[in-house]
C-alpha atoms as an extended CHARMM CRD file, in Angstrom:
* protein
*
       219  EXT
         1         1  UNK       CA             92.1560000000       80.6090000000       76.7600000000  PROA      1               0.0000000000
         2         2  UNK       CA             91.9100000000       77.9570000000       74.4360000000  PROA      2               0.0000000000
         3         3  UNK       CA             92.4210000000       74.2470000000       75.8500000000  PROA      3               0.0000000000
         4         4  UNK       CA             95.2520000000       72.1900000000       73.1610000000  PROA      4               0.0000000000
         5         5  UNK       CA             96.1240000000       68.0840000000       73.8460000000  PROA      5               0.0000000000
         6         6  UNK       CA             97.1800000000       67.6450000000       76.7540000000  PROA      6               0.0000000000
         7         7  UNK       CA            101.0340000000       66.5090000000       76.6360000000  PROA      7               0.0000000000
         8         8  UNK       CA            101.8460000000       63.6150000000       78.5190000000  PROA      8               0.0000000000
         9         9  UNK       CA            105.0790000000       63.5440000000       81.3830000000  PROA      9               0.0000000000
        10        10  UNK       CA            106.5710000000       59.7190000000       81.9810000000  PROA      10              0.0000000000
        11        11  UNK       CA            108.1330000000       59.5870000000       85.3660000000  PROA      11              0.0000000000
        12        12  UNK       CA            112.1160000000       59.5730000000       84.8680000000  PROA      12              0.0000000000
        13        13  UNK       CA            114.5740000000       57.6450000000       87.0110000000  PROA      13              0.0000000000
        14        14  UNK       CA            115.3650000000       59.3870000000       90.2870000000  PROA      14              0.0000000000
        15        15  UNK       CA            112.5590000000       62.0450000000       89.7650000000  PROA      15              0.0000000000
        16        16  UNK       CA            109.3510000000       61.9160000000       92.6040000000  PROA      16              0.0000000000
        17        17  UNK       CA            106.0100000000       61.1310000000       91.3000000000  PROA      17              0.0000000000
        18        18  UNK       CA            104.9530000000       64.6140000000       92.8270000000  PROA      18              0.0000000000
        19        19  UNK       CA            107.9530000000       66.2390000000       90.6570000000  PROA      19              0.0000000000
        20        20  UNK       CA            106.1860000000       64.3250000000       87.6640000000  PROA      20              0.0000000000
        21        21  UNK       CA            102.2280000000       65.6380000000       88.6930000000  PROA      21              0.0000000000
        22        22  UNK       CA            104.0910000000       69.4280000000       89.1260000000  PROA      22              0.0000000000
        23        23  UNK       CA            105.6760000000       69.2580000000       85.6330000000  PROA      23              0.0000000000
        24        24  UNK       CA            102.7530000000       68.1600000000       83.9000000000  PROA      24              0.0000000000
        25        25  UNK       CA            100.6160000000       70.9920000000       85.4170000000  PROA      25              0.0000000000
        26        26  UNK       CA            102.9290000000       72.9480000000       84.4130000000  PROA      26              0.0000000000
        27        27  UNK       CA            103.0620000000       71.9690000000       81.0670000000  PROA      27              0.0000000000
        28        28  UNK       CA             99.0750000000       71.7600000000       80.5580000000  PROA      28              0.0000000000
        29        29  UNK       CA             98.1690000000       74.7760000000       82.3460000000  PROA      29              0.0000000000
        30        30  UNK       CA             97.3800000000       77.4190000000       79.5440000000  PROA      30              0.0000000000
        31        31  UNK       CA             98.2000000000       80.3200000000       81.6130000000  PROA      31              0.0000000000
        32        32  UNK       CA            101.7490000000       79.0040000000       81.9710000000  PROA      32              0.0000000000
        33        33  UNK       CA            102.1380000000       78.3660000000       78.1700000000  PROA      33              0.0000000000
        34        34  UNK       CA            100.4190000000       81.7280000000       77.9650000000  PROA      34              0.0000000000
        35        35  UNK       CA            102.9420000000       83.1560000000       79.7950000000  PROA      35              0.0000000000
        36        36  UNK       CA            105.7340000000       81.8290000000       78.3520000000  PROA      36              0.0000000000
        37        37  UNK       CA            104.5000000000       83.4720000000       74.7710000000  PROA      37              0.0000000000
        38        38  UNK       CA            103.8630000000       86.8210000000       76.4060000000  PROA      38              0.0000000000
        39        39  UNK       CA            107.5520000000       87.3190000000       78.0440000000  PROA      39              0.0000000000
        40        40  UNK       CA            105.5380000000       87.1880000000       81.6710000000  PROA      40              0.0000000000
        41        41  UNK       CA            107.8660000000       85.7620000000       84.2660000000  PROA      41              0.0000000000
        42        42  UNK       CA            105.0860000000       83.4410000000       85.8250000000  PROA      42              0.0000000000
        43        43  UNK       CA            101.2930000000       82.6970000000       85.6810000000  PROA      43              0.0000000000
        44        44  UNK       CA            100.6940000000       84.9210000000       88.3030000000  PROA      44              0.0000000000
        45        45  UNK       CA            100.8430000000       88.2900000000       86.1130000000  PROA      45              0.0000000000
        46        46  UNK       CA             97.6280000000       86.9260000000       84.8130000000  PROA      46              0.0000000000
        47        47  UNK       CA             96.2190000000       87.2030000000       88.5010000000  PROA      47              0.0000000000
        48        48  UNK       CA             96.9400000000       90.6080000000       88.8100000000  PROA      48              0.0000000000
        49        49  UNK       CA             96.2630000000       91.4990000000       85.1260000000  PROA      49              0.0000000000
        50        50  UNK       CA             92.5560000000       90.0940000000       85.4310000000  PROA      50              0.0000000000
        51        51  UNK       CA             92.0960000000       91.7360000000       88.4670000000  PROA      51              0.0000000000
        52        52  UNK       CA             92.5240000000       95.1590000000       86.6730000000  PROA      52              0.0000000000
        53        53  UNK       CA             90.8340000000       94.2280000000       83.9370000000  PROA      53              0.0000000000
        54        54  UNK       CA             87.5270000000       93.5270000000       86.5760000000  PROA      54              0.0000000000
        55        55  UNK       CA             88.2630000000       96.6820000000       88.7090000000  PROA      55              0.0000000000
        56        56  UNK       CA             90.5320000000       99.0300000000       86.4840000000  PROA      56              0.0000000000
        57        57  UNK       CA             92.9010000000      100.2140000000       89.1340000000  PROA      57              0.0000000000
        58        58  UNK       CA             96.1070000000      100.2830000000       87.5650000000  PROA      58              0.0000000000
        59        59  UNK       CA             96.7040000000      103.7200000000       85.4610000000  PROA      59              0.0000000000
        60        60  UNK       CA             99.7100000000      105.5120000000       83.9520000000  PROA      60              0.0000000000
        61        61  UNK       CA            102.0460000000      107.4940000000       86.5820000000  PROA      61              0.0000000000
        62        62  UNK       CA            100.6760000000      105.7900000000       89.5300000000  PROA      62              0.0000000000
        63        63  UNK       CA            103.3780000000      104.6080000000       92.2960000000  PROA      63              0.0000000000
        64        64  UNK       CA            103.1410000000      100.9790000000       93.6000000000  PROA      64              0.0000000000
        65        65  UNK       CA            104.9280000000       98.7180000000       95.9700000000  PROA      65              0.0000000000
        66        66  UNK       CA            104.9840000000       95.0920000000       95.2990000000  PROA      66              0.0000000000
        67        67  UNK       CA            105.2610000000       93.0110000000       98.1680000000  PROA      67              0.0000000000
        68        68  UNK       CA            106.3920000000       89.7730000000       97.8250000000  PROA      68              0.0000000000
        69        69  UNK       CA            107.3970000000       90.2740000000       94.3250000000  PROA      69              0.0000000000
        70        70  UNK       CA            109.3010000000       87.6430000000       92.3940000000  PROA      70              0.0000000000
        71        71  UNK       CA            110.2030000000       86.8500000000       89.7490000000  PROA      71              0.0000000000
        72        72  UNK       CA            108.4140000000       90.1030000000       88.8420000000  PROA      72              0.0000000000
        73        73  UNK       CA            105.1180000000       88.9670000000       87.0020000000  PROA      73              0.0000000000
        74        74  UNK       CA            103.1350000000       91.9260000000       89.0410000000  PROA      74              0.0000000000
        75        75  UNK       CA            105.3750000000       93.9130000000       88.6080000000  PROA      75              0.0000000000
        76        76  UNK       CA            105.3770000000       93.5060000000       84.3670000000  PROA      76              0.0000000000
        77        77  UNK       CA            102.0020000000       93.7520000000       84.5070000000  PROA      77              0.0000000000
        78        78  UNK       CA            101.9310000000       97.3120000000       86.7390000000  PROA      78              0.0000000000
        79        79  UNK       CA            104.7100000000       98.8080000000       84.5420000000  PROA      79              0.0000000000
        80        80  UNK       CA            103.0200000000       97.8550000000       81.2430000000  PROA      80              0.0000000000
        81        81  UNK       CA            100.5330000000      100.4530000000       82.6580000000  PROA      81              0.0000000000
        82        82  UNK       CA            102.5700000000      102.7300000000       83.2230000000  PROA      82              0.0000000000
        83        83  UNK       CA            102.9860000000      102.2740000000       86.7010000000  PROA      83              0.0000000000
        84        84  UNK       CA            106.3940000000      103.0780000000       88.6650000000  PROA      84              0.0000000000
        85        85  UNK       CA            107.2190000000       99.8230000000       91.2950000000  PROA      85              0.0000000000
        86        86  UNK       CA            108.8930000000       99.3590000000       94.4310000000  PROA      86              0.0000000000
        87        87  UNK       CA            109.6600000000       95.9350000000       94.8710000000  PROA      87              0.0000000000
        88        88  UNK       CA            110.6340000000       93.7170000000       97.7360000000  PROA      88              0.0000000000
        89        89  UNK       CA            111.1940000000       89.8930000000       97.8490000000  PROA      89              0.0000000000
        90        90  UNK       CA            113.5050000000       88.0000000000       99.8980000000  PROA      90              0.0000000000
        91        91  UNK       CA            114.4040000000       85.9250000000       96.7030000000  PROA      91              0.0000000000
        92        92  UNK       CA            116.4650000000       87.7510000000       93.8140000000  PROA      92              0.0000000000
        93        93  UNK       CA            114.7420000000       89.5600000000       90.8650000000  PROA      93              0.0000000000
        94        94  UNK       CA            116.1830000000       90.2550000000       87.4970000000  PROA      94              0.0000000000
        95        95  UNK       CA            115.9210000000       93.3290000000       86.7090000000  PROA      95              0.0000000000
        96        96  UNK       CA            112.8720000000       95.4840000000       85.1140000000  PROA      96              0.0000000000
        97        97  UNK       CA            112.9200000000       98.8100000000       83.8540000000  PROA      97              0.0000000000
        98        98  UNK       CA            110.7080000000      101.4180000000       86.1660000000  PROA      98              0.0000000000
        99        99  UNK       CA            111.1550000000       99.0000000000       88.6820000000  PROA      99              0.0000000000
       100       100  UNK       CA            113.2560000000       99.6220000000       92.1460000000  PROA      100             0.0000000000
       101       101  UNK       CA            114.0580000000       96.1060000000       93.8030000000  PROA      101             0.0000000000
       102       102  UNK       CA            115.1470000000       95.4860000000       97.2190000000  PROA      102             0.0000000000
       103       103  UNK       CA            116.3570000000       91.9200000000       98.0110000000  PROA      103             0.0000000000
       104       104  UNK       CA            115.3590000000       91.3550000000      101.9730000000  PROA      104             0.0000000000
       105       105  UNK       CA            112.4280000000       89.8260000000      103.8710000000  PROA      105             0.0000000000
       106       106  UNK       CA            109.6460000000       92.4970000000      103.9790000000  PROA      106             0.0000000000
       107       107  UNK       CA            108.8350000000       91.1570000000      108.0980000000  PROA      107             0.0000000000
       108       108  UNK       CA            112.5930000000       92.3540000000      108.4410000000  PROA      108             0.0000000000
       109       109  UNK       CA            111.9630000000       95.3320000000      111.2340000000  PROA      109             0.0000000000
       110       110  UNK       CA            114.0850000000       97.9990000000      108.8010000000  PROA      110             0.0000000000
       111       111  UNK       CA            112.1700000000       96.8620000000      105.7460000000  PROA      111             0.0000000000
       112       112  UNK       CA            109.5750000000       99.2930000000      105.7510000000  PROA      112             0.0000000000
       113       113  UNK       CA            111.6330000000      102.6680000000      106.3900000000  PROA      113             0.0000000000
       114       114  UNK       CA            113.7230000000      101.2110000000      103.5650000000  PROA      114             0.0000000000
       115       115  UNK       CA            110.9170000000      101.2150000000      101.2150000000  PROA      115             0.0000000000
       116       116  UNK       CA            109.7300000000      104.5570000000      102.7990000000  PROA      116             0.0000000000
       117       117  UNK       CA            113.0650000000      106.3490000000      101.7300000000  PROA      117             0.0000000000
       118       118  UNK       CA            112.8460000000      104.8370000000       97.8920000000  PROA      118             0.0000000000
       119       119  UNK       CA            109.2600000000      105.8440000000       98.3990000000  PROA      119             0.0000000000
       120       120  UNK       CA            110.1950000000      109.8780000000       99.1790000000  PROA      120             0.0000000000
       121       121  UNK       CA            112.9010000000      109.8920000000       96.2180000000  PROA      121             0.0000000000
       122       122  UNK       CA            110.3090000000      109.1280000000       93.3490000000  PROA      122             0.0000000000
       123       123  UNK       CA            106.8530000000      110.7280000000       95.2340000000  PROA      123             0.0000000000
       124       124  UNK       CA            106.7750000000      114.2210000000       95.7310000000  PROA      124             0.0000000000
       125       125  UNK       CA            104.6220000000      113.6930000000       98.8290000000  PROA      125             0.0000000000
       126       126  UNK       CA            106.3300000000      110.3600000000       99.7200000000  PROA      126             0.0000000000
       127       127  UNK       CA            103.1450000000      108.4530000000       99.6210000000  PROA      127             0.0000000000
       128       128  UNK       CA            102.0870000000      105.9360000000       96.9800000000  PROA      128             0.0000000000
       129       129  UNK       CA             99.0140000000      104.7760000000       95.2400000000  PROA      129             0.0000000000
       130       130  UNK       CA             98.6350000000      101.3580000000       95.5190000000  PROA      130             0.0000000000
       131       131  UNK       CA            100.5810000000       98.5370000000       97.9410000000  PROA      131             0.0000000000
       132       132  UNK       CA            100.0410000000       95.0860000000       96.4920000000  PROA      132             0.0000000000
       133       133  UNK       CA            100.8630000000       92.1000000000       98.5530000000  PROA      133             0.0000000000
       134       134  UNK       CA            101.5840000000       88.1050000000       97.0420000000  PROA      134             0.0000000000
       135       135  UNK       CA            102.9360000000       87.4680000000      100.2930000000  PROA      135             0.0000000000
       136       136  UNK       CA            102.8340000000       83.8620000000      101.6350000000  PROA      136             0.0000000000
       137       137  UNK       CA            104.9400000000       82.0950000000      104.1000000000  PROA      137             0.0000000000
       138       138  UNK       CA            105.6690000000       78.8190000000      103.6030000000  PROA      138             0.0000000000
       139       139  UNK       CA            103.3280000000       76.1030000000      104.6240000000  PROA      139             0.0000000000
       140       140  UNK       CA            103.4770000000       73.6930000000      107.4430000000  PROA      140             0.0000000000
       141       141  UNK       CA            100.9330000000       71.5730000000      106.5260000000  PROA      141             0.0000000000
       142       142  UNK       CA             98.8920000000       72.7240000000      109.8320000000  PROA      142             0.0000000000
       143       143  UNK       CA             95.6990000000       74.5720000000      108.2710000000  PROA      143             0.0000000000
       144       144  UNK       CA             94.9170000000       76.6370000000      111.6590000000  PROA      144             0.0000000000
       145       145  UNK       CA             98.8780000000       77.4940000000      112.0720000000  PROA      145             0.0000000000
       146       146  UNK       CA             99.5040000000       78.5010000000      107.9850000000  PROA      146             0.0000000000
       147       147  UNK       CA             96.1500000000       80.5510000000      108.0540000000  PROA      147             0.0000000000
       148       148  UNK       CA             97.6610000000       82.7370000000      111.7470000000  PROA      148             0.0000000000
       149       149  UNK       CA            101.0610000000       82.6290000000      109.3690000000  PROA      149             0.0000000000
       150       150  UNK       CA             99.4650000000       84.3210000000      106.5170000000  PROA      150             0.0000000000
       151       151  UNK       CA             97.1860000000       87.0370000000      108.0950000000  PROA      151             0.0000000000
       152       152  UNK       CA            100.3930000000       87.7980000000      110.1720000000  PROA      152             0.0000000000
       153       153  UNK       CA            102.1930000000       88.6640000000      106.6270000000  PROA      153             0.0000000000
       154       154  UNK       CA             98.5540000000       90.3900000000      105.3620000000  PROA      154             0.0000000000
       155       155  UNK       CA             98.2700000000       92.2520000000      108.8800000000  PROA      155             0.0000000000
       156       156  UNK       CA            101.8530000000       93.5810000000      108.4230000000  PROA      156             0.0000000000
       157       157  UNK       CA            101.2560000000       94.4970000000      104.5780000000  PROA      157             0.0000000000
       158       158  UNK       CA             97.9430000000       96.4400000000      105.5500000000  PROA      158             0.0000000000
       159       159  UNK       CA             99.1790000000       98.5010000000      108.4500000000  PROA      159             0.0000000000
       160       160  UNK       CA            101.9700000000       99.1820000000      106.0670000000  PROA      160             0.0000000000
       161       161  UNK       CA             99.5910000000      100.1100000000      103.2070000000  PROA      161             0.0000000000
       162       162  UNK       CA             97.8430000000      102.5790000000      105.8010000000  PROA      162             0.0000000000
       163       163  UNK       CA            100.9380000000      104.2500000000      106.7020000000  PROA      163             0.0000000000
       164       164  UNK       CA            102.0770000000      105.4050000000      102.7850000000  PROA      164             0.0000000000
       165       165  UNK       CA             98.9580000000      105.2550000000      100.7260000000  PROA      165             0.0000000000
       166       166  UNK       CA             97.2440000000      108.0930000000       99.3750000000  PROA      166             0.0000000000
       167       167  UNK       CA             93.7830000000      109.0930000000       99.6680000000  PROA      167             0.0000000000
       168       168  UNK       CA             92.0970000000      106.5880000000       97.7950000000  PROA      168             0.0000000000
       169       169  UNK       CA             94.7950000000      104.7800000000       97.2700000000  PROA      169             0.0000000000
       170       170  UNK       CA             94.2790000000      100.6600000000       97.1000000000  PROA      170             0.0000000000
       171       171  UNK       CA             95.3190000000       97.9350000000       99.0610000000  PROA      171             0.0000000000
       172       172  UNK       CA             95.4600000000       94.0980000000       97.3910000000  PROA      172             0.0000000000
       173       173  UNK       CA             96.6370000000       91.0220000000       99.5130000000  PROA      173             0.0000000000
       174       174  UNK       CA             96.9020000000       87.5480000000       98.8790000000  PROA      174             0.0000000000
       175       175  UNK       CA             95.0020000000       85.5510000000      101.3750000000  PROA      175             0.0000000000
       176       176  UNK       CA             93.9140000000       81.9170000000      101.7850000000  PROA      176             0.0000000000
       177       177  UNK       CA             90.2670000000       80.3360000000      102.6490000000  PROA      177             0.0000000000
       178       178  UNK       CA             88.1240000000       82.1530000000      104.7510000000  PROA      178             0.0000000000
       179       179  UNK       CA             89.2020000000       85.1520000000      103.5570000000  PROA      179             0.0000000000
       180       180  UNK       CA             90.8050000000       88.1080000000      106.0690000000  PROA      180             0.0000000000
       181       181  UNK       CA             90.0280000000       87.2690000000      109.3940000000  PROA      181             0.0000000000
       182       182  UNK       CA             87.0100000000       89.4510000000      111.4330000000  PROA      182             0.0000000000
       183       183  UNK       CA             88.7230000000       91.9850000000      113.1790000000  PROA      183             0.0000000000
       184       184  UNK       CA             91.0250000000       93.0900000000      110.1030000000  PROA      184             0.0000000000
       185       185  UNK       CA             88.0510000000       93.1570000000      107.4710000000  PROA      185             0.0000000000
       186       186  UNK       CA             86.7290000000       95.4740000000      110.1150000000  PROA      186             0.0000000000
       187       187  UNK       CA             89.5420000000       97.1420000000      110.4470000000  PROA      187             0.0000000000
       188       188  UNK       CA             89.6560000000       97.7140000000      106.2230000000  PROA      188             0.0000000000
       189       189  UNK       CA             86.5850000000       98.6650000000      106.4720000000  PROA      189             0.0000000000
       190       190  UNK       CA             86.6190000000      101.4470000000      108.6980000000  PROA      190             0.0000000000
       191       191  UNK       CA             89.6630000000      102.9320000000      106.7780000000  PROA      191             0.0000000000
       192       192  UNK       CA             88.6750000000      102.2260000000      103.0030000000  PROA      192             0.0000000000
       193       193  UNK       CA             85.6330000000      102.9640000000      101.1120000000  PROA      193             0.0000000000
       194       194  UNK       CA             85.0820000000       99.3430000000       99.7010000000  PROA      194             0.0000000000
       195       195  UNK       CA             86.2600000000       95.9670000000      100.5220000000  PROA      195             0.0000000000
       196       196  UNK       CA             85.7390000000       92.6540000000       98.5350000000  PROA      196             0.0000000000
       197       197  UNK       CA             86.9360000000       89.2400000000       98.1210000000  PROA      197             0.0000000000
       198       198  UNK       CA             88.3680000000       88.1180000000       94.8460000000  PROA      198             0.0000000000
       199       199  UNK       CA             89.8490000000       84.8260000000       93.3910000000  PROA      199             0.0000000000
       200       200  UNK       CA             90.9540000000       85.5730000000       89.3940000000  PROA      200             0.0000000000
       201       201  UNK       CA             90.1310000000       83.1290000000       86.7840000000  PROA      201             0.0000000000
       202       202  UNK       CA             94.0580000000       82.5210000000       86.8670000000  PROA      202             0.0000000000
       203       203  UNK       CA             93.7010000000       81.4480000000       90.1610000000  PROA      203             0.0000000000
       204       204  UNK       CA             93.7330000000       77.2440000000       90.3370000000  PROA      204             0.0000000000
       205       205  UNK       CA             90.4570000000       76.4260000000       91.4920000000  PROA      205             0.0000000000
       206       206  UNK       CA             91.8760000000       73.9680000000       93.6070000000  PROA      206             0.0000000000
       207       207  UNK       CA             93.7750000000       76.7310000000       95.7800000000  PROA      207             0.0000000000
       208       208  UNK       CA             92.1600000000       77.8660000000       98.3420000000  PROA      208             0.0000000000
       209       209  UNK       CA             93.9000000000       81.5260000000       97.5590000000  PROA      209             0.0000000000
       210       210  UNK       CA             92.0830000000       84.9320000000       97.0300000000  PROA      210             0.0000000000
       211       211  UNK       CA             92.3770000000       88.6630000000       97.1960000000  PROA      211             0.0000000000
       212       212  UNK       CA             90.9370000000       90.7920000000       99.4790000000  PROA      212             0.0000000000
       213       213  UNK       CA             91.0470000000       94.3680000000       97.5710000000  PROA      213             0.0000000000
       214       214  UNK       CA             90.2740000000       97.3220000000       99.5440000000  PROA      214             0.0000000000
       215       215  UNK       CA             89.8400000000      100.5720000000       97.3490000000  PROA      215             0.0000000000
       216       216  UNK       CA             89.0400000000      104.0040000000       98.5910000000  PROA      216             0.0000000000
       217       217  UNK       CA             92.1570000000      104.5020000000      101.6280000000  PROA      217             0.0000000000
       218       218  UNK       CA             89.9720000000      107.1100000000      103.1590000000  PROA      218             0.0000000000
       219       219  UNK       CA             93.5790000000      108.7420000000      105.0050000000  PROA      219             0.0000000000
C-alpha cells in the first residue's frame, strides 16, 4: 500500500492525548483508509484476507464459524469467497448476507451447542470446514495474567474447533507473544497435519499479536 502525507490531529479541548495518538493512527494507517474505500468494516479483514492470500484456505461453499466476530471484517472477507459464516460476538453485528450472527459471549457454557444446532441446519453432516478465532479478552495490563486470559479463550476455541471440524478442516486463532503455549501446540499437533505461526503484514508491528493456523484436522 502506498504511503500519502501524513495528516496531522491537534489535541481538542476535553479530548486525552491518548484519544489524540489513537485518532491519528487511525487516520495514517493505510489499511484503515484502505478499508474505508473497500466497504471493509475494519482493518482487520486485511489480516484474514492476507492470510489466504499466503495459504489459500478459503474456497467457495466452505462452512466457517467466526469467533469473536465484529463488526464483521472476517466475516466480509470469508463470504466474498464464497464462504457460508456462523458468527458469534458478544458485541452487536449489522447484518451480512450468508452470514448467521449470534449476539452472546462465546465462553457462555450454552454457546457452543447453540452454534452446533445453526451448524446441523446449513451442513449436511453438521460439521464445518474452518473455525476462525479473533478472540481476545480484555487486557489488564498484567503480561503473565492477559497471556493465561488469552490461551484460556484459544484453548476453548480449539477444543471447540476439534469437536465440529471436518477432516482437514482448519483451525486459525489469534494469539499474543510467545505464541500458543507448549502443551496446546502439542496438542495441535497431534490432531492436525501442520501447525505454524503467522503475524500478517496488516498486523501493527508493534502488537505483539499472531496466528497460530493449524491445517490438516486429521478427525
Amino acid at each position: 500500500m502506498r504511503n500519502k502525507p501524513k495528516t496531522r490531529v491537534k489535541t481538542a479541548k476535553g479530548r486525552k492525548n491518548s484519544s489524540t495518538r489513537w485518532l491519528k493512527r487511525q487516520l495514517n494507517d493505510p489499511y484503515v483508509v484502505e478499508a474505508g474505500k473497500r466497504g471493509y468494516r475494519g482493518r482487520s479483514a486485511f489480516k484474514l484476507l492476507e492470510m489466504d492470500k499466503k495459504l489459500g484456505f478459503l474456497t467457495p461453499g466452505m462452512i466457517v464459524i467466526d469467533l469473536g466476530a465484529a463488526p464483521g471484517g472476517w466475516c466480509q472477507i470469508a463470504t466474498e469467497k464464497g464462504c457460508n459464516v456462523i458468527a458469534i460476538d458478544l458485541l452487536p453485528m449489522d447484518e451480512l448476507a450468508n452470514v448467521k450472527a449470534f449476539q452472546m459471549d462465546f465462553m457462555d457454557d450454552k454457546a457452543p451447542d447453540i452454534l452446533k444446532a445453526e451448524l446441523a441446519n446449513i451442513s449436511s453432516d453438521g460439521l464445518a470446514d474452518i473455525v476462525l478465532s479473533d478472540m481476545a479478552p480484555n487486557t489488564t495490563g498484567h503480561k503473565k495474567t492477559d497471556h493465561l486470559r488469552i490461551m484460556a479463550v484459544v484453548e476453548a476455541a480449539y477444543y471447540f474447533a476439534c469437536d465440529i471440524l471436518k477432516p482437514d478442516g482448519i483451525f486459525i486463532a489469534k494469539v499474543f507473544q510467545g505464541g500458543a503455549q507448549d502443551i496446546l501446540l502439542s496438542e495441535m499437533k497431534k490432531n492436525f497435519k501442520s501447525v505454524k505461526h503467522i503475524k500478517p503484514p496488516a498486523s501493527r508491528k508493534e502488537s505483539a499479536e499472531q496466528y497460530v493456523v493449524a491445517t490438516g484436522f486429521k478427525g
